[in-house]
C-alpha positions in Angstrom: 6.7 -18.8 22.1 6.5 -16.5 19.6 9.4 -15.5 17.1 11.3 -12.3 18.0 10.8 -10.0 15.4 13.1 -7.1 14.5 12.4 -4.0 12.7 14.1 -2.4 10.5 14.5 1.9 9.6 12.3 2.4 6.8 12.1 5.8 4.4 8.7 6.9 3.7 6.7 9.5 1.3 3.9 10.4 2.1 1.4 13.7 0.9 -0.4 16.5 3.3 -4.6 15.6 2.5 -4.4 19.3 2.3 -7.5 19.0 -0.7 -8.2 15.6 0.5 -12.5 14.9 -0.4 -15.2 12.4 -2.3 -15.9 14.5 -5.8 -16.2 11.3 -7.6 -16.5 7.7 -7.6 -14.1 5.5 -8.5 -14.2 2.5 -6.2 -17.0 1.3 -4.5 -16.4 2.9 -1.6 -16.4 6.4 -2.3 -20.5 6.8 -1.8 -20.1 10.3 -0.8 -23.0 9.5 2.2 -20.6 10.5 4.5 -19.2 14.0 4.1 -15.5 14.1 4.3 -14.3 16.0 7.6 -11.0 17.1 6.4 -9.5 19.2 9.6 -10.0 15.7 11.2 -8.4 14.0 7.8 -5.4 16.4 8.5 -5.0 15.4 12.1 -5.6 11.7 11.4 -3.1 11.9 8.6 -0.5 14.0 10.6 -1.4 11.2 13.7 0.2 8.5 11.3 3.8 10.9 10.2 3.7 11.1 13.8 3.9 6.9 14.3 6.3 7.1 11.5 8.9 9.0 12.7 8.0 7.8 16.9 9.0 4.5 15.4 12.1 5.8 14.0 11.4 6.1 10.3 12.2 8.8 8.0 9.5 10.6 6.2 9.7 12.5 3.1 6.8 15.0 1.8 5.2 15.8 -1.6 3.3 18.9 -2.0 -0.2 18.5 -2.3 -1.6 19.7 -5.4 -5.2 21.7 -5.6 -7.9 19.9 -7.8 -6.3 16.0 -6.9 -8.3 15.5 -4.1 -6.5 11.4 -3.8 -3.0 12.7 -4.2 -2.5 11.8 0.1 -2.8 8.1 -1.5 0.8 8.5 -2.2 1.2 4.7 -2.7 -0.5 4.6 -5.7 1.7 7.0 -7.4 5.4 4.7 -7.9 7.1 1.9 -7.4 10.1 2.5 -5.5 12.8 -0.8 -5.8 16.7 0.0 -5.5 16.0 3.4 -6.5 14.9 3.1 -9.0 11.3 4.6 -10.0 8.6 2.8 -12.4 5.9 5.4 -12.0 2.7 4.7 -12.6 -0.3 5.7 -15.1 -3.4 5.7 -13.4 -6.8 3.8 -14.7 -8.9 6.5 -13.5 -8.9 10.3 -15.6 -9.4 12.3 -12.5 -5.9 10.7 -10.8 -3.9 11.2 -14.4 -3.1 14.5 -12.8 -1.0 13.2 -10.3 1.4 11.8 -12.7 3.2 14.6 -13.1 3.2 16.1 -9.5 5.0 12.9 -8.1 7.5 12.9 -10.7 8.3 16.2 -10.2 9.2 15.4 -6.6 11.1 12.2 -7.5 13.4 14.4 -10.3 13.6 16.8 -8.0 15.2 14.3 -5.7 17.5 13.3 -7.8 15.8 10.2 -9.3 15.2 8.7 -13.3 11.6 8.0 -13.5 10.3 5.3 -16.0 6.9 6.0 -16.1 4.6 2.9 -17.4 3.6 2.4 -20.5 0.1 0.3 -19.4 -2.2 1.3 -16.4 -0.3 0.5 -13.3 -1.1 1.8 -10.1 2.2 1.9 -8.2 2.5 -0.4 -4.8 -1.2 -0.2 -4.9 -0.8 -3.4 -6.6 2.9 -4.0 -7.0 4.6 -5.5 -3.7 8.0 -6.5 -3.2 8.6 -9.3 -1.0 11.0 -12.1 -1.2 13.1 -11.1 -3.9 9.9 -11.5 -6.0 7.3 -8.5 -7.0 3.9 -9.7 -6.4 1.2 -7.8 -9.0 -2.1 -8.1 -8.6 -4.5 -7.2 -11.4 -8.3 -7.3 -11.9 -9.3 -4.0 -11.4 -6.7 -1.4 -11.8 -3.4 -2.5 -12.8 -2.8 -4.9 -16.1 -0.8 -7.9 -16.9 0.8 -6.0 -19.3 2.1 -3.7 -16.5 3.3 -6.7 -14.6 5.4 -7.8 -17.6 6.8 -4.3 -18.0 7.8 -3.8 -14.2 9.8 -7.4 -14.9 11.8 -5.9 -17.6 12.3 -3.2 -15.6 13.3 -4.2 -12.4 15.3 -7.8 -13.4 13.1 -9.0 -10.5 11.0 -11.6 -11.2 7.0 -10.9 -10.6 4.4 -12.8 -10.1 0.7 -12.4 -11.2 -1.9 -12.4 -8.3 -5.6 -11.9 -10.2 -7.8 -10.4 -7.5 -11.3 -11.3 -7.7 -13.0 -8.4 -5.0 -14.3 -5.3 -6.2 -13.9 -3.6 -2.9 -10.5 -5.4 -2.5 -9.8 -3.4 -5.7 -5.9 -3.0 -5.3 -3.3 -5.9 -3.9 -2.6 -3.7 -0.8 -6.3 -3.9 0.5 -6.0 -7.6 0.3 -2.1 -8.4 1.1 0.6 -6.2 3.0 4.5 -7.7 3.5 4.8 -8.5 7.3 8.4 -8.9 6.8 10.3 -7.9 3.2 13.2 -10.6 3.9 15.7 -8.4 3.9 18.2 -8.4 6.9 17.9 -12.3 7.1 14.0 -12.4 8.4 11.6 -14.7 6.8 10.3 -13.3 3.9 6.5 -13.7 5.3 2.5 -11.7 4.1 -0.4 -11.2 6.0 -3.5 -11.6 3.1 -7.5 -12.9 2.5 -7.5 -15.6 0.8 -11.1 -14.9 -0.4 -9.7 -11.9 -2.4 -7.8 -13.9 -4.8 -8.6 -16.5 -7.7 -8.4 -19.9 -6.9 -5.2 -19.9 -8.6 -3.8 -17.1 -6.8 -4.3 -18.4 -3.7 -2.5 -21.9 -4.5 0.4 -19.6 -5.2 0.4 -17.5 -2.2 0.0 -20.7 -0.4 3.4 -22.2 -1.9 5.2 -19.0 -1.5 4.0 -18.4 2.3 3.4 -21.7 4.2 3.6 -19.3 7.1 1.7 -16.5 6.2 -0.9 -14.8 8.5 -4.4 -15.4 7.1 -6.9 -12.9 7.3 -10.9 -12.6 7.0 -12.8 -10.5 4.7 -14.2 -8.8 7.9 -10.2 -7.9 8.8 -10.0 -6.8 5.0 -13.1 -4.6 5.2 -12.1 -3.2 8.4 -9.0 -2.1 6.1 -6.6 -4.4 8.1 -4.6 -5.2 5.4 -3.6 -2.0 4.0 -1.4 -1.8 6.8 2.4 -1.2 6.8 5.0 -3.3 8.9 8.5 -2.7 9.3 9.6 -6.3 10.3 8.3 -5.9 13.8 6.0 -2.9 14.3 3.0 -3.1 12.3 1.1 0.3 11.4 -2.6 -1.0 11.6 -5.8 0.5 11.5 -7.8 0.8 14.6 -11.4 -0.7 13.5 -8.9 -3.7 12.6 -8.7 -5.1 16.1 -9.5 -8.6 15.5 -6.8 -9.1 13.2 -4.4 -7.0 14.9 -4.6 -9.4 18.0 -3.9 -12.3 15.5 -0.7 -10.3 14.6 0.3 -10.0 17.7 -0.2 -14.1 18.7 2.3 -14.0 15.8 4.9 -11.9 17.2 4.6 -8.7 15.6 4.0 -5.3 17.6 0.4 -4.0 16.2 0.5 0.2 16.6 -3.4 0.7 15.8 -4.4 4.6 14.4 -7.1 5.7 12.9 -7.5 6.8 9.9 -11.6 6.6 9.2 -11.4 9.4 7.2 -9.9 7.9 4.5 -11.8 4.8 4.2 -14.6 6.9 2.8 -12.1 7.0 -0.3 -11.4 3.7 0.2 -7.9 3.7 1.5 -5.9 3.7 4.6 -2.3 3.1 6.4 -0.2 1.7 3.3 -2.6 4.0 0.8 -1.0 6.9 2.8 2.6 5.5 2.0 4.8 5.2 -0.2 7.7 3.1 0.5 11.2 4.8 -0.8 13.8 1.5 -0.4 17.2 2.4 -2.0 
């Protein structure tokens, strides 16, 4: 019988893909074969706000800046841990731009924004599960970044080298199932084949229970999905491995967002995560 999971109210930012395109290549996905459809972008994108807030989430909004045509990846932009903001500074010149639009919003908020010192790419690659931060690194973000979110945060974070270059950030590898907050089991959904050998001896120490995932679920972009403890936002072309998720207990709520794996991102790409 399979454990009774419970959600729990999330806040979310996310950005309108108002300029949303491929103009460049900076991930192996973003081929530009496929033009990008972008009134079906906006009603793909607006389809997930829509899950958000069905599901009883809050969702907050950035303005979309012309010129930044990855600014809906709002993920990328921060980490957001008991409010407080380490913002990040992107690896690639053509996303530097959206350093200052998100912490506009976040000031504007009311928020202090740390903004790194090494390239760091937000919950792209930093997750926080457990009472730990997992960090992965490889291709965007740096160790150095890792040890300066530490400092930061008091939390302690631990180092996941990822080994994929289409599994280029942590969150197209790994997403939390559930945070351990609210007395659930701190548990991940990940593919192990995206990690070191190292890495994966340490996610398998830290989550005896985790979901396992194949590089087929991964490429299908099933694990840059978002879960709130018992509802997890999923992309469609991920059935396989939302039927595991669901032999597990958790609600799968597939949507497609196609569009946006033409950039190379998806569900958790789309969100930011503000946790107070």
């Amino acid at each position: 019988m399979p454990t009774q999971r419970v959600p729990r109210v999330r806040r979310y930012l996310v950005c309108e893909p108002r300029y949303f395109d491929v103009q460049y290549a900076i991930n192996p996905w973003m081929t530009g074969e496929a033009p990008v459809d972008r009134d079906r972008a906006l009603a793909q994108w607006q389809g997930l706000v829509n899950t958000y807030l069905d599901l009883g989430h809050t969702v907050d909004h950035v303005r979309p800046e012309p010129g930044l045509p990855d600014m809906v990846f709002a993920a990328n932009s921060a980490l957001v841990l008991d409010g407080r903001i380490f913002a990040s500074r992107f690896h690639a010149p053509q996303r530097q731009g959206e350093e200052p639009a998100f912490e506009a919003w976040f000031k504007a908020a009311g928020h202090t924004v740390h903004r790194s010192e090494s390239v760091c790419e937000g919950e792209g690659d930093l997750v926080p599960v457990g009472g730990f931060v997992l960090a992965g690194t490889g291709f965007r973000t740096t160790p150095a970044a890792h040890r300066e979110a530490q400092e930061f945060f008091g939390t302690p974070v631990v180092g996941l080298t990822l080994v994929d270059p289409y599994l280029y950030h942590l969150d197209t590898a790994l997403f939390v199932l559930d945070d351990g907050h609210g007395g659930g089991e701190a548990n991940v959904c990940y593919v192990p084949d995206a990690f070191s050998p190292g890495s994966r001896e340490v996610l398998e120490r830290m989550f005896p229970h985790a979901v396992t995932a194949t590089r087929e679920d991964a490429m299908a972009f099933g694990l840059n999905s978002v879960s709130d403890g018992r509802n997890v936002v999923v992309p469609l072309q991920a059935g396989a491995l939302a039927d595991r998720l669901a032999e597990h207990g958790y609600h799968p709520v597939p949507v497609d967002l196609s569009e946006f794996h033409k950039a190379g991102g998806s569900v958790k790409c789309c969100t930011l995560e503000i946790r107070p």
